[in-house]
C-alpha positions in Angstrom: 195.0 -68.1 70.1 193.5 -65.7 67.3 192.6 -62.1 69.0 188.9 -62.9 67.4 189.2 -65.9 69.5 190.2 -64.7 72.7 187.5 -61.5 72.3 185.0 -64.5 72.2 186.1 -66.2 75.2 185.9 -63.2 76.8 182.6 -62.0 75.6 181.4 -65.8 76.9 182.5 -65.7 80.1 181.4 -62.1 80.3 177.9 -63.8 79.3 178.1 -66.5 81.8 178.6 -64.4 84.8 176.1 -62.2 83.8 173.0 -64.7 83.6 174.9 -66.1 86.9 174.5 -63.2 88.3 170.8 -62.5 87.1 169.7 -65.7 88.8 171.3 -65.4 91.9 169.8 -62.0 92.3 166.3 -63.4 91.2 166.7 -66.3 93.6 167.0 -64.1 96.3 163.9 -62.1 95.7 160.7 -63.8 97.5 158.0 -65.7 95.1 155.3 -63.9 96.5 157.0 -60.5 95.0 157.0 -62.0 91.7 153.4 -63.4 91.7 151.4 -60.8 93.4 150.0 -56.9 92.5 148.7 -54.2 94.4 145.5 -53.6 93.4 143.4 -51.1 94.8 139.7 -51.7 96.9 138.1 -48.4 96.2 134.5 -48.0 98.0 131.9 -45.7 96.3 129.1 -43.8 98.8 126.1 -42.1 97.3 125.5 -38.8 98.0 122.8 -39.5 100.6 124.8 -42.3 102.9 126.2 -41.5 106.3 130.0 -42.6 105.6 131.4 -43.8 108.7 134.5 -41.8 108.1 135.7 -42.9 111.8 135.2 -46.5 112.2 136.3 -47.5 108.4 135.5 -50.5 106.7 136.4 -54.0 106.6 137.0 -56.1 103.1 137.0 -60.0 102.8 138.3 -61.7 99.5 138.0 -65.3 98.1 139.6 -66.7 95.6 137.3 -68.5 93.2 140.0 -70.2 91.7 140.1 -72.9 94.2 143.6 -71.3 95.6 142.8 -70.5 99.0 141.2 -67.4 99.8 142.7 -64.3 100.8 141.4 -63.0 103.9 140.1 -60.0 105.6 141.9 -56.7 106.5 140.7 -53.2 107.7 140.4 -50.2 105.4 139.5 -46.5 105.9 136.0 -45.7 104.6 137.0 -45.3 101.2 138.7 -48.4 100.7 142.7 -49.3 100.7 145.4 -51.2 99.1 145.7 -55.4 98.6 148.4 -57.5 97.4 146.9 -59.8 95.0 148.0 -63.2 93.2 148.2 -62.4 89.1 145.4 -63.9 87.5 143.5 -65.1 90.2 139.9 -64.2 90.7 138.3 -62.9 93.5 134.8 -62.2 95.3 135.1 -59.2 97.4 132.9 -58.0 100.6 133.0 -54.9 102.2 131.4 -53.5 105.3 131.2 -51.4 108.1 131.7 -53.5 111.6 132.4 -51.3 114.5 130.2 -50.0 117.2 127.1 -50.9 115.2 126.1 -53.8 118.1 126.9 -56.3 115.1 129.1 -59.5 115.2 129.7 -61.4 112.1 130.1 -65.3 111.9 131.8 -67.5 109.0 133.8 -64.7 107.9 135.7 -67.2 106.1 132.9 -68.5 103.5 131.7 -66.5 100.8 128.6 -68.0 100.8 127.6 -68.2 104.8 129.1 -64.5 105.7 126.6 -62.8 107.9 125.9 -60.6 109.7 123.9 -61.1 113.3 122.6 -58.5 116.2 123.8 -58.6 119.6 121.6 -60.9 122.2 119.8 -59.0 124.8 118.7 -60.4 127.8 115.4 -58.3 129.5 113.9 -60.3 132.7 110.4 -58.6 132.6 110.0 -59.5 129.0 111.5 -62.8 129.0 109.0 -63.9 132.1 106.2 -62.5 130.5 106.6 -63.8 126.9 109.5 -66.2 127.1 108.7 -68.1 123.4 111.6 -66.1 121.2 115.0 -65.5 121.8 115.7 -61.4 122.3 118.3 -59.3 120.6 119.5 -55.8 120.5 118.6 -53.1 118.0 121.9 -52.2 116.1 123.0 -48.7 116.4 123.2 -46.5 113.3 123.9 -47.8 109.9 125.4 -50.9 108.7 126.5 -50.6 105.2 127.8 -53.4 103.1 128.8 -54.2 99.4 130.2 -56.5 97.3 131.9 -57.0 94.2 131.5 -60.8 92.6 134.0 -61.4 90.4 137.4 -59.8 89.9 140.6 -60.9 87.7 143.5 -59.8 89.0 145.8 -59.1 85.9 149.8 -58.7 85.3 150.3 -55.2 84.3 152.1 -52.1 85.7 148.9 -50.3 85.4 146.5 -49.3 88.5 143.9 -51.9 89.2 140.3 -51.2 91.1 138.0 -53.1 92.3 135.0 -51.3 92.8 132.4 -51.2 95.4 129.2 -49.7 96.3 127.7 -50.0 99.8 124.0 -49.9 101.2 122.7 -49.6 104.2 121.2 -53.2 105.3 119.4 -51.9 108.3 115.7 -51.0 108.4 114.5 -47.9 111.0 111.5 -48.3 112.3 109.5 -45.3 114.4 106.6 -45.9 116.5 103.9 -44.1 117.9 101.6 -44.5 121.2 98.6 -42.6 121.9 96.1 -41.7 124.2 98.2 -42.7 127.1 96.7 -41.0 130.5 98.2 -40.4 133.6 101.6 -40.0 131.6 103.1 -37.5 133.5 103.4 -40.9 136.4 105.6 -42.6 134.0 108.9 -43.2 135.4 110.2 -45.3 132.7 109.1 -46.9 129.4 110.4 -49.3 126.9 109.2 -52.5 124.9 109.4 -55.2 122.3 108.3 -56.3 118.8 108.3 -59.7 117.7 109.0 -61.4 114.1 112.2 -59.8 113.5 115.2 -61.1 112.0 118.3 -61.3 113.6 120.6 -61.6 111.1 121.4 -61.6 107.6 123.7 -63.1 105.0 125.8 -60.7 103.0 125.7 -63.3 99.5 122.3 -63.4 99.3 120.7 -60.2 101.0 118.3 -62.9 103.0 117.4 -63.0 106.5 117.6 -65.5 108.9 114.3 -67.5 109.1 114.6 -68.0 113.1 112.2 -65.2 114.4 113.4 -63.1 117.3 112.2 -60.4 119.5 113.9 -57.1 119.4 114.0 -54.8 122.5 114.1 -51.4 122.4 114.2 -48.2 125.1 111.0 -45.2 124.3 110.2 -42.2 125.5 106.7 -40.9 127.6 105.9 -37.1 126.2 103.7 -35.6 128.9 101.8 -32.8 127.5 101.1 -35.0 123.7 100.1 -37.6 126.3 102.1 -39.8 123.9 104.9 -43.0 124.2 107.2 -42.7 120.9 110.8 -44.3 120.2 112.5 -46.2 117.1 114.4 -49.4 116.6 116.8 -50.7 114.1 117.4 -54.3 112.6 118.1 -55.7 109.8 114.0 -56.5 108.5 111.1 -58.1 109.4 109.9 -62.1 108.9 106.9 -63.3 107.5 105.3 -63.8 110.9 103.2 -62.4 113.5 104.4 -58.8 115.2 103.5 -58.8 118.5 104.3 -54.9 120.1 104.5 -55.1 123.6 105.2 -51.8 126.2 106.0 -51.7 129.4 105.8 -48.7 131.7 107.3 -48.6 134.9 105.7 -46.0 137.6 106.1 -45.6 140.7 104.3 -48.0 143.2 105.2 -49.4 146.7 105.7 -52.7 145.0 107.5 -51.0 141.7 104.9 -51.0 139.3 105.5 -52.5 136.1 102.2 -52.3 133.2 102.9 -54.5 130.0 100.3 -53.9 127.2 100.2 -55.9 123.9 99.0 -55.4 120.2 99.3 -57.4 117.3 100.7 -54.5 114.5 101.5 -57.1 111.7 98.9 -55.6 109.5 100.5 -52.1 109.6 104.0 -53.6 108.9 103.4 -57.1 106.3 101.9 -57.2 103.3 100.9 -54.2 101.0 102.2 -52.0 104.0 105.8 -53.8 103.8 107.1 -50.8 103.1 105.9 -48.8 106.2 107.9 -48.7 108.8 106.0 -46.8 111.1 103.6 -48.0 113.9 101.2 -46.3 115.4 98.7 -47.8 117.8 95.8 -45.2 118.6 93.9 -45.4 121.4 96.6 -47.5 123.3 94.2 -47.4 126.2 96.4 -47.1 128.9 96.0 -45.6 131.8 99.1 -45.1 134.1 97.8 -45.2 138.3 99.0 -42.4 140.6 100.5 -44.3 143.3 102.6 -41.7 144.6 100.2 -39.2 145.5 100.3 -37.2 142.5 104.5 -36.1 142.9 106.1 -39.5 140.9 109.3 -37.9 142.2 109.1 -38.4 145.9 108.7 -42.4 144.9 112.3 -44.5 145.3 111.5 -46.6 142.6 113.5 -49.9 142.6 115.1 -50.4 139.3 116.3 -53.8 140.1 114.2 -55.9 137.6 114.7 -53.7 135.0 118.4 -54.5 134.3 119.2 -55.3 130.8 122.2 -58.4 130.5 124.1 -57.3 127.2 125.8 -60.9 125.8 129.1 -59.5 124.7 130.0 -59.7 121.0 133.4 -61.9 120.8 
């Protein structure tokens, strides 16, 4: 055999074992390696947001490829770090989820993801006006945001989807005045009808089922005043009915429950007022115990609240 002939042969074999070695080696690495890229969720807060720095976020992703959707993972409050497929598209959610008094249902549809407040159960409310279900104000802010469409693309280079939060939950303050006798308040809280208790995350809308949020106040002596807030996620086209209820103390633990309709100071050109303030109230609080509220044992029995836990 020529020496250009056996340098040939050797060069092929060379060849041969090379490429079997390159497949080997790429057999062994895992498809998912070859087909998916970090890409980075990166949340943007404005300058005037309370970033809840301890609780972090959460971020859902579907596929609107028809491959199946990604999932849901936790992130700090300025985002984190996904493997994506290449070339898939994706609609992205983020939001804040813990210790807000919010549960979330059909996580796993981009459409149907929302957001609802926790059910509240008040017996002296519930007796009294029993003809909407009652929920819980949620606590703080809720922020969520979302990015609609994102291609996922094979390159080395850093990839971002970006997203910019709001805060989906309304305050509302109120104000009672002209309350007398204040200073024989024991307790005070209340409820508002009309509210919403949840909303979808797509769409920004509210659930249409009316509910009535309860809420804890506060009795200011000297002002001769009840004030408090509460925090949910907006109002419904509907009636607001306000309802307080002071406890004082009484041999029979004396409960008062005053109504007024505020719908005008919250619906139509005033939708943007979220402040209620009913003046007179007309209330006048009895002095049961003599003068000296404190020497009552007042029985706080019928005042327990049963919080439905969030699962």
């Amino acid at each position: 055999m020529s020496c250009n002939k056996k340098i040939a042969l050797l060069f092929l074999t060379f060849a041969v074992a090379w490429i079997s070695c390159q497949n080997k080696r790429l057999d062994d690495i895992p498809l998912t390696d070859l087909t998916r890229t970090n890409v980075n969720v990166r949340i943007n807060w404005q300058q005037d947001q309370l970033i809840p720095t301890t609780e972090g976020m959460r971020i859902n992703l579907f596929a609107l490829d028809g491959t199946p959707h990604y999932g849901k993972a936790d992130v700090n409050w300025d985002g984190g770090t996904v493997k994506l497929t290449k070339g898939t598209t994706c609609r992205t959610y983020a939001y804040s989820y813990i210790g807000n008094n919010v549960q979330f249902r059909n996580e796993s549809d981009p459409d149907l993801i929302e957001a609802t407040s926790a059910p509240l159960v008040r017996a002296t409310y519930s007796r009294a006006y029993p003809e909407e279900p009652t929920i819980s104000g949620i606590i703080g802010s809720m922020y969520a945001g979302e990015n609609q469409s994102y291609t996922v693309l094979n390159t080395p280079n850093p990839q971002y989807i970006e997203i910019y939060p709001e805060d989906v939950v309304k305050t509302y303050t109120f104000e009672v005045r002209g309350v007398k006798g204040a200073q024989f308040i024991s307790a005070v809280r209340g409820g508002i009808s009309g509210m919403s208790a949840s909303r979808f995350l797509a769409t920004g809308q509210l659930s249409a089922t009316p509910s009535t949020l309860l809420f804890d106040a506060a009795a200011h002596v000297a002002q001769g005043t009840v004030t408090g807030s509460f925090r949910t996620f907006g109002r419904l086209d509907d009636e607001n009915t306000f309802v307080l209820e002071i406890l004082y103390p009484s041999n029979t633990s004396g409960i008062m429950q005053k109504t007024w309709n505020v719908t005008g100071q919250i619906s139509g050109v005033n939708s943007d007022n979220y402040h209620i303030v009913i003046d007179p109230a007309e209330i006048e609080v009895p002095d049961e115990g003599g003068g000296n509220a404190s020497a009552w044992q007042v029985d706080l029995n019928s005042w327990n609240d049963v919080t439905v836990p969030l699962n």
